[in-house]
C-alpha positions as CSV (number, residue, x, y, z in Angstrom):
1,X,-11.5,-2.0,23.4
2,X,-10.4,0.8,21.2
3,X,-9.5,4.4,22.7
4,X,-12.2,6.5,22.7
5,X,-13.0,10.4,23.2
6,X,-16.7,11.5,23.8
7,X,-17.5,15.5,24.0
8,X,-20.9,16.2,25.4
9,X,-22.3,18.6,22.9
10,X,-25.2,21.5,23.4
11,X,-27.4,20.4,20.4
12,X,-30.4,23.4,20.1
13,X,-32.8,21.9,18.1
14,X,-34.9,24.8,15.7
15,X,-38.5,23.6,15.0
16,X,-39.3,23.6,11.3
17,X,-43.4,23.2,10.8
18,X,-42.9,22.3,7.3
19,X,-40.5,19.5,8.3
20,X,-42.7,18.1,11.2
21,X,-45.3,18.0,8.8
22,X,-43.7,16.2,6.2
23,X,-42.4,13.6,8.7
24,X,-46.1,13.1,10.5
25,X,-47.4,12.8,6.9
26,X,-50.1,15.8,7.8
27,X,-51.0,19.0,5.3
28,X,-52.2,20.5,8.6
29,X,-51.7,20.8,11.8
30,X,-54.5,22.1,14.8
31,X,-53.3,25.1,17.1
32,X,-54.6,23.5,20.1
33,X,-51.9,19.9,19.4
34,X,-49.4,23.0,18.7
35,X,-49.7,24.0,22.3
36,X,-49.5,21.0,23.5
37,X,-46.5,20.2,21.9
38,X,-44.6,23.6,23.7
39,X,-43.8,22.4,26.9
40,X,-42.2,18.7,25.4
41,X,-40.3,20.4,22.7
42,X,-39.1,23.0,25.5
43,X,-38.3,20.5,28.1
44,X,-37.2,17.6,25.9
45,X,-34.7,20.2,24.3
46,X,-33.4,21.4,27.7
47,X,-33.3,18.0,29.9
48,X,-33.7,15.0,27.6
49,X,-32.2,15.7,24.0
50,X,-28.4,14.1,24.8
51,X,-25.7,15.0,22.0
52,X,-22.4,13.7,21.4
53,X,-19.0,13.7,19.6
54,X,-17.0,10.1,19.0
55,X,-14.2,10.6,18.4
56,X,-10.6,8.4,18.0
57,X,-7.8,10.2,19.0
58,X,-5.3,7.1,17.2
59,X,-7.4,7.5,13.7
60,X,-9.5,8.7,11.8
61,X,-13.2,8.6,12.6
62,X,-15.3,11.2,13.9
63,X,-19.2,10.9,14.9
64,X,-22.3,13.1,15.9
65,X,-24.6,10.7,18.5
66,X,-27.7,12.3,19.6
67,X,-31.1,10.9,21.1
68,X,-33.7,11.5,23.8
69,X,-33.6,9.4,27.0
70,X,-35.4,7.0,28.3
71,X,-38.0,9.7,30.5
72,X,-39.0,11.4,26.6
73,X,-39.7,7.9,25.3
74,X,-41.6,7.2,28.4
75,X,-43.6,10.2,28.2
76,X,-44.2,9.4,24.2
77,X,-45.3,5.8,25.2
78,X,-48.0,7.1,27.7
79,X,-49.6,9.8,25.6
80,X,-49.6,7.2,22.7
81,X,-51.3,4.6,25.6
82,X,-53.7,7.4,26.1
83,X,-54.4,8.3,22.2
84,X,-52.5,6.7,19.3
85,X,-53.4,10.0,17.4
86,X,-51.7,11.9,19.6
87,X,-48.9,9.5,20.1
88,X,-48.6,9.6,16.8
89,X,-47.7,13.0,16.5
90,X,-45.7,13.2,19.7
91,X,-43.3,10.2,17.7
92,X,-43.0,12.7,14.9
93,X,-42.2,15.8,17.1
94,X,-39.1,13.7,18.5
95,X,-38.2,12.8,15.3
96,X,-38.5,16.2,14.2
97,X,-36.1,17.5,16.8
98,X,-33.4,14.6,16.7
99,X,-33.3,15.6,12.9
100,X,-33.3,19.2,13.6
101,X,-30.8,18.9,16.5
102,X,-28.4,16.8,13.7
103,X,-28.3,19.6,11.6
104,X,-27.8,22.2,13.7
105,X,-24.2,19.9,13.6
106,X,-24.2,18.6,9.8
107,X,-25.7,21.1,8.0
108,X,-25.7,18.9,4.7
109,X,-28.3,16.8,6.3
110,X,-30.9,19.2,5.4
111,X,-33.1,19.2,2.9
112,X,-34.0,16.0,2.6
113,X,-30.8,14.5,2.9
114,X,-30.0,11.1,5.0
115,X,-27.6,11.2,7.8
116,X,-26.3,7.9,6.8
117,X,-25.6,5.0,9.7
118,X,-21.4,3.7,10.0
119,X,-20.5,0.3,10.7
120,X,-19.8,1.0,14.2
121,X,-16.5,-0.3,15.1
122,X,-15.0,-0.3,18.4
123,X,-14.8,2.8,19.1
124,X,-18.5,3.6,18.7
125,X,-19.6,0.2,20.7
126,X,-16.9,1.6,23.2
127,X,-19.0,4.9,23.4
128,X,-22.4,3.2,23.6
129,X,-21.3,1.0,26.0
130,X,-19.8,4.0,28.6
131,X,-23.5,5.9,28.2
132,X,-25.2,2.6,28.6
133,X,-26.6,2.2,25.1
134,X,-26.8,-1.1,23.4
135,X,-26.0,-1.8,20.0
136,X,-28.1,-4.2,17.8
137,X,-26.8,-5.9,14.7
138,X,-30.1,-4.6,12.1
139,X,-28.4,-0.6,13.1
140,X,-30.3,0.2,15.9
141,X,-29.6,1.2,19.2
142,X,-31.7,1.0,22.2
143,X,-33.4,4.0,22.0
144,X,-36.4,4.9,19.6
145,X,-35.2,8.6,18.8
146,X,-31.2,8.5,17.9
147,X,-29.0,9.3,14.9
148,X,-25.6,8.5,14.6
149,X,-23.7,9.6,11.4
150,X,-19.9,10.6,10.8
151,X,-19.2,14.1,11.9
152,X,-18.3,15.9,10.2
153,X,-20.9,14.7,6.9
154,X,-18.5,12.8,4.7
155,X,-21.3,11.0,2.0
156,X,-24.4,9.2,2.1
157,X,-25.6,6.0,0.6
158,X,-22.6,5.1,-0.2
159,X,-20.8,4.9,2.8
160,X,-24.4,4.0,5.1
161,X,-24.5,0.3,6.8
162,X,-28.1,-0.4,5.5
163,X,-27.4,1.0,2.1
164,X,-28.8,-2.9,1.5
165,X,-31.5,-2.6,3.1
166,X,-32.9,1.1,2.8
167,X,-35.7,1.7,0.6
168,X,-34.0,4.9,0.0
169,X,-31.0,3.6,-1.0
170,X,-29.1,4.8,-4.3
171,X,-26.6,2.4,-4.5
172,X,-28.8,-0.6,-3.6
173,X,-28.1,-4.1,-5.7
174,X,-31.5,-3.8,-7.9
């Protein structure tokens, strides 16, 4: 396996109401679900939200891992057990934060940009496998709320392992 470095990173996720909005597909959201959401964004941020640097100290090849542990995606899965409205919404807050905590790292990642998925090679699968994440071939990992991109931002589409398959690709085979 490939040499590896991983830096734990403080990510501090900002919320942006706009942004949650957008990615829960609302025009509006209730004061009383804002409220609720407090004390998850609040703890999530301080306990759960895990961030990363991947690095190779032989090459080039730098990336920006974060996602919420297993305990946020539990607590996601019950309220959405309870009320699929709800759950709905909590899935968009955690989204909503991943994103936010990936640009408080990548800044070009906001407004509306992709933070676009490497090949992971083996210094990535070396990384997943020390924090005991598992890699699947279709580019996801085995946890519901995670980005990885290169860090720092070094394109989009073009260099993104499901340019292929993204139905936002630009450089998609039409």
């Amino acid at each position: 396996m490939a040499k590896f470095e991983l830096t734990s990173l403080q990510p501090k996720p900002e919320f942006d109401m706009m942004y949650f909005m957008e990615v829960a597909g609302e025009t509006r959201i209730d004061q009383d679900i804002m409220e609720e959401f407090e004390p998850f964004w609040d703890k999530w941020a301080a306990n759960n939200l895990k961030a990363y640097e991947i690095s190779n100290p032989d090459g080039e090849g730098n990336f920006l891992l974060i996602f919420l542990d297993e305990e946020a995606e539990s607590s996601i899965e019950g309220i959405w057990q309870d009320s699929p409205t709800h759950g709905l919404l909590f899935h968009s807050l955690a989204i909503t934060m991943v994103m936010s905590a990936a640009e408080g790292f990548v800044p070009e990642l906001s407004n509306g940009k992709c933070a676009p998925l490497p090949r992971p090679g083996d210094v990535v699968l070396g990384a997943f496998e020390e924090l005991g994440l598992t890699w699947n071939q279709e580019g996801t990992v085995n946890r519901k709320y995670a980005v990885l991109t290169p860090y720092p931002y070094n394109g989009g589409c073009e260099i993104c392992y499901l340019s292929e398959t993204c139905p936002k690709s630009t450089v998609k085979q039409q």
